[in-house]
C-alpha positions as CSV (number, residue, x, y, z in Angstrom):
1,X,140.0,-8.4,183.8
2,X,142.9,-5.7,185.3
3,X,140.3,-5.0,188.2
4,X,140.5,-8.8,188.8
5,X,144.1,-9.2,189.5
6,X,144.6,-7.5,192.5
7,X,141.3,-9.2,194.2
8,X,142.6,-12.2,192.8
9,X,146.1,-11.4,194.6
10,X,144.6,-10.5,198.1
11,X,142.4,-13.4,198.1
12,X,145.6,-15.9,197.4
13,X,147.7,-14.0,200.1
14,X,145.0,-14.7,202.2
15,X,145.2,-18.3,201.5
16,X,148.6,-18.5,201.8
17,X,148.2,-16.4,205.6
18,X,145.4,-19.3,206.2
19,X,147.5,-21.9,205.5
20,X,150.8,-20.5,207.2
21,X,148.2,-19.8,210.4
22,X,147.1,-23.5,210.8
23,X,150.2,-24.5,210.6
24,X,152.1,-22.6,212.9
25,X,149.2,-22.9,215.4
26,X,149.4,-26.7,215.0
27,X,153.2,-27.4,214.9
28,X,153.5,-26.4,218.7
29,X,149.9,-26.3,219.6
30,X,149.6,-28.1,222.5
31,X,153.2,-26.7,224.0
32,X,151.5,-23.0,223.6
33,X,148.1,-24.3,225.4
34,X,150.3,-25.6,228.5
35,X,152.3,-21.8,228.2
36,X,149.3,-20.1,228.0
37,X,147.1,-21.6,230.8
38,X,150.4,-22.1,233.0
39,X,151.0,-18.3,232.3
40,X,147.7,-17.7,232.8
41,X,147.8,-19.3,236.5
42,X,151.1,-17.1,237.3
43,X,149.0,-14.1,237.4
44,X,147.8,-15.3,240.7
45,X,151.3,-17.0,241.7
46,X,151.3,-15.4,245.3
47,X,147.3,-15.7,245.9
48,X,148.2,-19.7,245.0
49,X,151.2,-20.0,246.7
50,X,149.2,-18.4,250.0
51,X,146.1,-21.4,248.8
52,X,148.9,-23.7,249.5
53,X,150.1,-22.4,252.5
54,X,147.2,-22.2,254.2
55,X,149.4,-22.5,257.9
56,X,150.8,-19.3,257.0
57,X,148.5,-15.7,258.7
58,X,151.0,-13.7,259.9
59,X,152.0,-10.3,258.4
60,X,154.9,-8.5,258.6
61,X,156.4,-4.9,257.2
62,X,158.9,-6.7,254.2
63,X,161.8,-4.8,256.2
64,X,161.1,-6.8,259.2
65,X,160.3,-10.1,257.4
66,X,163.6,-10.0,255.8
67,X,165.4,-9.3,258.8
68,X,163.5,-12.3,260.0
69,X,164.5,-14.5,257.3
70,X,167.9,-13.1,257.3
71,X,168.6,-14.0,261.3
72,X,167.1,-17.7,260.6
73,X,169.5,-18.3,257.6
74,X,172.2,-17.1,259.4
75,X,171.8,-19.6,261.8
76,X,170.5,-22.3,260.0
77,X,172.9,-22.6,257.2
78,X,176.1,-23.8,256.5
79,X,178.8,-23.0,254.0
80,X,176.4,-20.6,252.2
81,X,177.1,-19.1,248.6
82,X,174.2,-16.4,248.9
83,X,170.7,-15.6,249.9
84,X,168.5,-14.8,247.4
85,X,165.2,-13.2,249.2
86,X,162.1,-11.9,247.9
87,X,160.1,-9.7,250.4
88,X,156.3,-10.3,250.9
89,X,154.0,-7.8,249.3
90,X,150.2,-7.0,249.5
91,X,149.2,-10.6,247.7
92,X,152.0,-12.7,249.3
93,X,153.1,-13.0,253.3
94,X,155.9,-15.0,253.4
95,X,159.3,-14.5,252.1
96,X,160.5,-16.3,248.8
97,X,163.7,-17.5,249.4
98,X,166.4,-19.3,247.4
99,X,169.4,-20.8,249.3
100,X,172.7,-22.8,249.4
101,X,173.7,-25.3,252.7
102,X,176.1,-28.1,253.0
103,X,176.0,-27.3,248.8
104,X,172.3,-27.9,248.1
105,X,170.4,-25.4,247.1
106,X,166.6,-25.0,248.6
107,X,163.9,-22.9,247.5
108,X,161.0,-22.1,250.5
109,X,158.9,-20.2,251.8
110,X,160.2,-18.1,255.0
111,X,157.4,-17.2,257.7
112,X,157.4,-12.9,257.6
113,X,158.0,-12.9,261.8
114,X,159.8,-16.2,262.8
115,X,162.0,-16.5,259.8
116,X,162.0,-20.1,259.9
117,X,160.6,-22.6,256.3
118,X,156.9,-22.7,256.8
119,X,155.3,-26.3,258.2
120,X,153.8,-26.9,254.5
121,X,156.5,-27.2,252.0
122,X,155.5,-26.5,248.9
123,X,156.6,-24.5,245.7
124,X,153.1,-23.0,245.3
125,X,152.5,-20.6,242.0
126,X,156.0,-20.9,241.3
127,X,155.6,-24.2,240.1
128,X,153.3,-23.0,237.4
129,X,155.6,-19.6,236.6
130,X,158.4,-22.1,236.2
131,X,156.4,-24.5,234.3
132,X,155.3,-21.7,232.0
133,X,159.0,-21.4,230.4
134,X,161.1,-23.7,231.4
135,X,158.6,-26.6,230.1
136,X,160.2,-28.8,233.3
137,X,163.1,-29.4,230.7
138,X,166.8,-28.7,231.5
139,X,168.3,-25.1,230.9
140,X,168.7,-23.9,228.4
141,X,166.3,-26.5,226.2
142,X,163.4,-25.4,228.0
143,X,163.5,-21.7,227.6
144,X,164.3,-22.9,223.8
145,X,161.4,-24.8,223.4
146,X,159.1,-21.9,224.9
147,X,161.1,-19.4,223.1
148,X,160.5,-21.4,219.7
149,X,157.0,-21.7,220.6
150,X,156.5,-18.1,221.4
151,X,157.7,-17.0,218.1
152,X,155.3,-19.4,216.3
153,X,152.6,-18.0,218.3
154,X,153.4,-13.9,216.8
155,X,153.3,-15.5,213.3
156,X,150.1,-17.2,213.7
157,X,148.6,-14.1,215.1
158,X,149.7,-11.9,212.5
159,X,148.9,-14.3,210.1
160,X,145.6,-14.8,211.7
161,X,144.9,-10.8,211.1
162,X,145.9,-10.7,207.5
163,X,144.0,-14.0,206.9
164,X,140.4,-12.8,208.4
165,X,138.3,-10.6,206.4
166,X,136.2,-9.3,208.7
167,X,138.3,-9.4,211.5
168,X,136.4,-6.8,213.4
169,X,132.8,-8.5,212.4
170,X,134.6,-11.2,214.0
171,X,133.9,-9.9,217.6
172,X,130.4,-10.1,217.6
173,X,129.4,-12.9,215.1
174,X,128.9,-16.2,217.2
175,X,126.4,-18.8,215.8
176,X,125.7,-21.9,218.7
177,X,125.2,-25.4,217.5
178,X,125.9,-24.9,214.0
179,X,128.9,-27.5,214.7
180,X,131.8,-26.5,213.0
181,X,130.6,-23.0,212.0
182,X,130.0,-22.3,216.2
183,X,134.1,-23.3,216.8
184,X,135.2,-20.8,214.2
185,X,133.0,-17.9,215.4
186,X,133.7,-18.8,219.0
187,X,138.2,-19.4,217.9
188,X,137.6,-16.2,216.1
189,X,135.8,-14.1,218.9
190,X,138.3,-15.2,221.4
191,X,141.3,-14.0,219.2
192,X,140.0,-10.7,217.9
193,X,138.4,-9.6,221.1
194,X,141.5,-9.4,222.9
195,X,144.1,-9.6,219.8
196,X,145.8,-6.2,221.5
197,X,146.7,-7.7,224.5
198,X,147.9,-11.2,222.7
199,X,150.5,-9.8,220.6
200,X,151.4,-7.7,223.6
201,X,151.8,-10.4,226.1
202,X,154.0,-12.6,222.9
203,X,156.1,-10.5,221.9
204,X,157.4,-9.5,225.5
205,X,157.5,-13.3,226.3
206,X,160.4,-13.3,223.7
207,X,162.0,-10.5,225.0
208,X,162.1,-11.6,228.6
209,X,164.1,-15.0,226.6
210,X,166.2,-12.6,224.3
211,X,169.6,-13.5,226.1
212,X,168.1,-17.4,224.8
213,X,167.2,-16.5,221.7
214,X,169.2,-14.0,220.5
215,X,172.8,-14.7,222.8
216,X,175.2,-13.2,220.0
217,X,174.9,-9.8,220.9
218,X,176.2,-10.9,224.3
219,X,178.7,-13.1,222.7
220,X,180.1,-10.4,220.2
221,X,179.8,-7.9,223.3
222,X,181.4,-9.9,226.5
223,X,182.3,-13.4,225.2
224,X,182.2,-15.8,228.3
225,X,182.4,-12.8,230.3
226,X,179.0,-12.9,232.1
227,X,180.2,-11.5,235.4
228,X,181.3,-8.2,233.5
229,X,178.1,-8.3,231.0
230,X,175.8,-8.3,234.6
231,X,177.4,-5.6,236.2
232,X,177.1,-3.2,233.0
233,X,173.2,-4.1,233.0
234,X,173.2,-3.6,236.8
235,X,176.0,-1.1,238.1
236,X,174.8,-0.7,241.5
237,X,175.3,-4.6,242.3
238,X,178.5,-5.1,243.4
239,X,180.3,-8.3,243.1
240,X,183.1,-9.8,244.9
241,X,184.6,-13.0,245.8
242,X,184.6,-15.0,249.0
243,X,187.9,-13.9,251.5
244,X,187.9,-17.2,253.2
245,X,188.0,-15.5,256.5
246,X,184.9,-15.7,258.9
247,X,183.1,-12.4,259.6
248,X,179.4,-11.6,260.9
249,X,176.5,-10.3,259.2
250,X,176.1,-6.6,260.0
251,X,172.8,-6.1,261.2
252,X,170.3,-5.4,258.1
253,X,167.8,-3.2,259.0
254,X,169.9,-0.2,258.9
255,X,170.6,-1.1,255.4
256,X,166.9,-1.8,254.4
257,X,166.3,1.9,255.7
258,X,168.9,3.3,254.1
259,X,168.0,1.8,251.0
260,X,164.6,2.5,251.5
261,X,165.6,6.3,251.2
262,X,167.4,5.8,248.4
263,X,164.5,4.3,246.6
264,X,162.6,7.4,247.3
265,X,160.6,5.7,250.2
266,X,159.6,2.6,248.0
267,X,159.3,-0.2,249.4
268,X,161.9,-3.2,249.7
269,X,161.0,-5.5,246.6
270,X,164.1,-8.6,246.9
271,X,167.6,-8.7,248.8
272,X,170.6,-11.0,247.7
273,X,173.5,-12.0,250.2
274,X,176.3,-13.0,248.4
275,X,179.0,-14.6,250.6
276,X,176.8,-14.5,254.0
277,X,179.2,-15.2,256.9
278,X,182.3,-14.1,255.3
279,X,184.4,-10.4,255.3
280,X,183.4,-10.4,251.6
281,X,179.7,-10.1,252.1
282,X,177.8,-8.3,249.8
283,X,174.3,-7.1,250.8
284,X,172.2,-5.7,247.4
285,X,169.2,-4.2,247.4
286,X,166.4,-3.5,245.2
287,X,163.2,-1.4,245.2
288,X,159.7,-3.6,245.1
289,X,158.9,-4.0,241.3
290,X,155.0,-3.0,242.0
291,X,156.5,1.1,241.9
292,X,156.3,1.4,238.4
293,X,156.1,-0.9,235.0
294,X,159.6,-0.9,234.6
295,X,161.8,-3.7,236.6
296,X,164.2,-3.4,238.3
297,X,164.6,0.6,238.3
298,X,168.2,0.4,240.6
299,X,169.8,-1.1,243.3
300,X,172.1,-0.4,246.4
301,X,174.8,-2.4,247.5
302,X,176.4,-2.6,251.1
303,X,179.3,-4.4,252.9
304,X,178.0,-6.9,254.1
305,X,180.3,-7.5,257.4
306,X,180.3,-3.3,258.0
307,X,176.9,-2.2,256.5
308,X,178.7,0.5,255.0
309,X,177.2,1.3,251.5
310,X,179.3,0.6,248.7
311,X,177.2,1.8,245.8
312,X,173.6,2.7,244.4
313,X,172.6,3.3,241.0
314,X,169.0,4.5,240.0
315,X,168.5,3.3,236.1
316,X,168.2,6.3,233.6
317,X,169.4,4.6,230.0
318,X,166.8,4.9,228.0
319,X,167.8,1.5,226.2
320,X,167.8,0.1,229.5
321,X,164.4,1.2,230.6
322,X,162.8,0.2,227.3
323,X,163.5,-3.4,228.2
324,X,163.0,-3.3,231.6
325,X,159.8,-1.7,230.7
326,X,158.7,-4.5,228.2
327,X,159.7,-7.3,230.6
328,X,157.8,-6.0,233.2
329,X,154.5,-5.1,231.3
330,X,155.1,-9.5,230.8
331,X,155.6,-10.2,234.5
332,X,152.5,-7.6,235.6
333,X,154.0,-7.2,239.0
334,X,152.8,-3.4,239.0
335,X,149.4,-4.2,238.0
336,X,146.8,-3.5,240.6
337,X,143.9,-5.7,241.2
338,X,141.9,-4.6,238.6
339,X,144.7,-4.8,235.7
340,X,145.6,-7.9,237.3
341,X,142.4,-9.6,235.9
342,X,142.6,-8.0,232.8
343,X,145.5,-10.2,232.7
344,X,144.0,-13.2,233.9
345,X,140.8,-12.9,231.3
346,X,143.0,-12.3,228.3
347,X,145.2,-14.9,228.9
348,X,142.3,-17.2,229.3
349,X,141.2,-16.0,226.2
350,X,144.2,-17.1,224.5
351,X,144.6,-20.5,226.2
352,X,140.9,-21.0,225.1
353,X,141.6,-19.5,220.9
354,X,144.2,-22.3,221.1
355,X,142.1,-24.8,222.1
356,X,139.4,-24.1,219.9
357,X,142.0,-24.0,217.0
358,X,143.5,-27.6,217.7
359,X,140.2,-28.5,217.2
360,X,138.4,-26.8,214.7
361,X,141.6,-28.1,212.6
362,X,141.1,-31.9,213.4
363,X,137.3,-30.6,212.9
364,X,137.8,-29.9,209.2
365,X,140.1,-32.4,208.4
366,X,138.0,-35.0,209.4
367,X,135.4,-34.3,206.5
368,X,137.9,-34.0,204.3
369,X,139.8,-37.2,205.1
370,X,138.0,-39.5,207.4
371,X,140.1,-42.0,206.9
372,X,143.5,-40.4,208.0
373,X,145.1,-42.2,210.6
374,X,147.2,-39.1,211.3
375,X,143.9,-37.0,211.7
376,X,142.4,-39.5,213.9
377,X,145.7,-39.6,216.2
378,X,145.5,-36.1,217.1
379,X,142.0,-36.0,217.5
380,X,142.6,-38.0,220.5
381,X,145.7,-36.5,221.2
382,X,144.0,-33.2,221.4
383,X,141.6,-34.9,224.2
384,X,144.3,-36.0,226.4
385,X,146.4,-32.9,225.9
386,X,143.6,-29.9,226.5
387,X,141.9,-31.8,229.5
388,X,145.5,-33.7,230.7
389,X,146.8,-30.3,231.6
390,X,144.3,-28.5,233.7
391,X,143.7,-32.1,235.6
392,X,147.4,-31.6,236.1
393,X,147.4,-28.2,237.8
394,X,144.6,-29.3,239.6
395,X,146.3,-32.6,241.0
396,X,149.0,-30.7,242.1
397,X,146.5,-28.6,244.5
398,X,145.0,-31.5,245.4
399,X,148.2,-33.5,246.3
400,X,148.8,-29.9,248.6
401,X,146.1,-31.1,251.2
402,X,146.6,-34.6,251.2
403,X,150.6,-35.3,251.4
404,X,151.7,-35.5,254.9
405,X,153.8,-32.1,256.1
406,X,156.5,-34.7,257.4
407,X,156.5,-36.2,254.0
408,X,160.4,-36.1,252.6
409,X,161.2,-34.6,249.3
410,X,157.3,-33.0,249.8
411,X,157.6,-30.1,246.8
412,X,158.9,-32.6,244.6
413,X,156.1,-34.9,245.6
414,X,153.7,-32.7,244.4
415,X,155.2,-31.8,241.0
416,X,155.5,-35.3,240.3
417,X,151.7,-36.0,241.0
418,X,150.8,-33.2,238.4
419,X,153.2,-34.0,235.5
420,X,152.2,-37.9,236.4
421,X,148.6,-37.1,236.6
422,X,149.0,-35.1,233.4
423,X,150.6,-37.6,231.7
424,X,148.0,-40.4,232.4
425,X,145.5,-38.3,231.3
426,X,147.1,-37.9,228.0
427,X,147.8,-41.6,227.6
428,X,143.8,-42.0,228.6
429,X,143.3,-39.5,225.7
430,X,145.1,-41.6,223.4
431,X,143.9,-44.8,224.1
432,X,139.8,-43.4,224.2
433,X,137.5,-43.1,221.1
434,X,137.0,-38.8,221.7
435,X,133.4,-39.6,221.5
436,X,134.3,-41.1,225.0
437,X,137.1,-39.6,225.8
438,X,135.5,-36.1,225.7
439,X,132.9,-36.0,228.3
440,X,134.9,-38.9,230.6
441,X,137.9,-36.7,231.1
442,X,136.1,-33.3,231.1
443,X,134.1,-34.9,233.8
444,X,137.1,-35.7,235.5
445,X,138.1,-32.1,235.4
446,X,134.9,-30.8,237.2
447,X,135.2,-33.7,239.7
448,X,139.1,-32.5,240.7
449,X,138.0,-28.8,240.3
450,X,134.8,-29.8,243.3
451,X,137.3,-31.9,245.5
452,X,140.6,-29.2,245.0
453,X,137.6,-26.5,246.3
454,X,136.3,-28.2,249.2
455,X,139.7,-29.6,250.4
456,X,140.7,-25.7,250.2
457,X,138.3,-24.9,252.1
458,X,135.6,-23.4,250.6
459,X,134.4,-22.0,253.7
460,X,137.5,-19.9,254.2
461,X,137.3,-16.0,254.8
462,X,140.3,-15.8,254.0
463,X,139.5,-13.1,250.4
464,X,143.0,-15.0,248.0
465,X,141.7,-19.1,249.3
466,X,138.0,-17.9,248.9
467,X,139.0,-16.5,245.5
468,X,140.4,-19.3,244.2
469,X,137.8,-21.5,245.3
470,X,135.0,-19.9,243.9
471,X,137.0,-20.1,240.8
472,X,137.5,-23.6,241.1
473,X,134.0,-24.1,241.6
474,X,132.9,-21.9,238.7
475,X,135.2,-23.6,236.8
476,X,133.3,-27.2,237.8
477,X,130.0,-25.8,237.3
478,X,130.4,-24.4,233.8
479,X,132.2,-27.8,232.2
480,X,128.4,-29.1,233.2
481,X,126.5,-28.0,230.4
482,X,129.6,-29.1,227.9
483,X,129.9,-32.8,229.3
484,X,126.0,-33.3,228.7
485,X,126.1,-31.9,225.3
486,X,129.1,-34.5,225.1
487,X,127.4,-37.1,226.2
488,X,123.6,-36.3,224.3
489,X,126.1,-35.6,220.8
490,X,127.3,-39.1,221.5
491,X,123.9,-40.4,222.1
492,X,122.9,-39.1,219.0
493,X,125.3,-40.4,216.9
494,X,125.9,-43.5,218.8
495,X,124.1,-46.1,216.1
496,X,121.0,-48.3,217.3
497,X,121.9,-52.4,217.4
498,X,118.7,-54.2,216.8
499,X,118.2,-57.6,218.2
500,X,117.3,-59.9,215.7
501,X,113.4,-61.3,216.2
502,X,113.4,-65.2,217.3
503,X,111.3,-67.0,214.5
């Protein structure tokens, strides 16, 4: 009877970790699916954002392209507050910038030799890295919402660890067609195999939203003093207000070089202009973040009317480097190709264990209660969320090819056929039986997924739009074995109507 108790103990912490693990999973289920596959996406931001700039070919050194941009802004705005450039790397070719004219502020895409907003406007990946935390909500609530969600994800993993017996078993155990059975080995499988990586890429999700989720340490630190709080986390970024009096832009390059030797010969990663235009210009400069893990490893700041240097700082606090470390092993910017799809399969992997969770739950529940109205509303709801997402993305590349350039307003235009396209779908979920529902709107999926591919082209040579093609088209070809299972499941259970036989 004493050897009994502590079995009996482990077996009703498990239950209690089973329980806590469904739940958590559920609460903000579907929020963590459109993280995860929106995350998932931004691996590949730049290779996207060059899919959707298909105009775009030319390649320049990022020196010269931000010299480029640089000259172009200078003439083409007005009234500016700062320039906020990102140079273009081995997967990207244009220049990310983010500006201020006649008070508006713009975000495009500069061509690398001409300097000028590219014919195709269009936000690209950054749509989806934006979309992965900021939910398309207002700051701060969106970060909230993600940063909530996050945390709910690191309990249901280590919850899902304490709660699985075999947990290593787990990796190769995978039954087909035994219904229910086949989702939990396949929800299990896709969790354990790549559970390393999972609590990796969560836990530095919230740290990259600490200053969200965790603000009194600032507050207890600075206050409202944010201006002092940045330049103690970045000493080699000087900041200074506007004089009022007009004064031209030193020329840049010499500062790019001698920052460039400063950074050891690394190359140029972004450039901010604070007060462009005026004789309290600030030119700062930081090293490209593809160096090393850690981001943002120092920075040098110039006049920006003189070009004189003003300061440079190269990171050493080891408190410092641990978090610059942890957010960039989240953003992956140093990861070459290889590491890069790591990424891209384990995240996969984790938008899929979440998907397979929201259903094996509504899976079980439905034997036990077939009744439940509650059960039966996010059965469908799972439908119109886990396929209304994807068709989403895949709008929004779609909507790329077929909005005129000319088109007003054309980056928002293309957001708003995603979330709208997104949303219908959902409301499609809702509204069909999921014995319908199910193949109709994963058909719809591999029909987008052909017409995105072939609108791309698919014929490109170009090795980032062929990639994401093929991927597309891959994607399309495997749904095609799941809608006809669909559809013969439904078959099956669909029941016979006799005709009654005339006297």
């Amino acid at each position: 009877m004493r050897g009994s108790a502590p079995a009996a103990l482990r077996d009703g912490a498990r239950q209690c970790m089973t329980w806590l693990h469904g739940w958590t999973g559920l609460l903000l289920g579907h929020v963590l699916f459109l993280m995860c596959l929106t995350g998932t996406l931004t691996v590949f931001k730049a290779e996207i954002g060059r899919w959707m700039r298909p105009e775009t070919t030319a390649i320049a050194a990022p020196a010269d392209a931000i010299v480029a941009a640089t000259r172009w802004l200078d003439e083409n705005t007005h009234g500016s507050a700062g320039w906020y450039l990102t140079a273009p790397d081995a997967h990207q070719n244009a220049v990310q910038a983010t500006y201020d004219s006649y008070g508006a502020y713009v975000t495009r895409a500069l061509d690398p030799v001409s300097g000028a907003p590219v014919a195709r406007e269009t936000l690209g990946g950054e749509f989806f890295y934006r979309l992965h935390f900021e939910l398309e909500l207002p700051y701060p609530w969106g970060r909230l919402l993600a940063s909530l969600a996050a945390m709910m994800m690191l309990v249901a993993l280590v919850t899902g660890i304490i709660a699985h017996k075999r947990i290593f078993k787990d990796i190769f155990t995978f039954r087909p067609a035994k219904g229910q059975r086949s989702w939990l080995d396949g929800h299990n499988a896709l969790g354990v195999l790549a559970l390393p990586f999972h609590i990796m890429i969560t836990f530095t999700g919230l740290v990259t939203l600490a200053s969200v989720n965790l603000p009194w340490g600032i507050a207890a630190g600075y206050g409202a003093d944010v201006t002092t709080m940045y330049s103690d986390l970045a000493p080699g970024s000087v900041t200074r207000a506007a004089t009022g009096e007009k004064a031209p832009l030193a020329p840049i390059a010499p500062m790019l070089a001698t920052a460039q030797r400063q950074f050891g010969g690394a190359p140029i990663g972004r450039v901010y202009v604070f007060n462009p235009g005026d004789t309290g210009a600030v030119v700062v400069v930081y090293p490209s973040d593809a160096q090393s893990i850690g981001y943002m490893s120092g920075e040098v700041s110039f006049d920006g009317a003189t070009g004189q240097m003003l300061k440079a700082w190269t990171e050493q606090r080891a408190g410092v480097r641990a978090y610059q470390t942890v957010y960039g092993l989240h953003m992956a910017r140093f990861a070459p190709d290889v590491t890069r799809w790591l990424y891209f399969l384990g995240g996969a992997m984790l938008t899929m264990a979440i998907a397979t969770g929201m259903v094996l739950w509504t899976v079980k529940r439905r034997e036990r209660a077939p009744l439940s109205i509650g059960n039966h509303m996010l059965e469908r709801l799972n439908v119109g969320v886990l396929t209304g997402v994807p068709i989403g993305a895949v709008a929004f590349l779609i909507a790329n090819r077929l909005l005129p350039l000319d088109m007003a307003a054309r980056a928002q235009a293309e957001v708003s056929a995603a979330l709208w396209t997104a949303g219908a779908v959902v409301l499609a979920g809702l509204l069909l039986r999921p014995t319908i529902g199910w193949p109709l709107l994963l058909g719809l999926l591999a029909l987008a997924c052909a017409c995105a591919a072939l609108l791309g082209p698919v014929w490109t040579i170009e090795p980032g739009m062929l990639t994401i093609n093929l991927m597309l088209l891959g994607l399309a070809g495997a749904l095609l074995p799941v809608i006809l299972r669909q559809v013969r499941r439904r078959d099956r259970t669909t029941p016979v109507r006799h005709r009654a036989v005339p006297a």
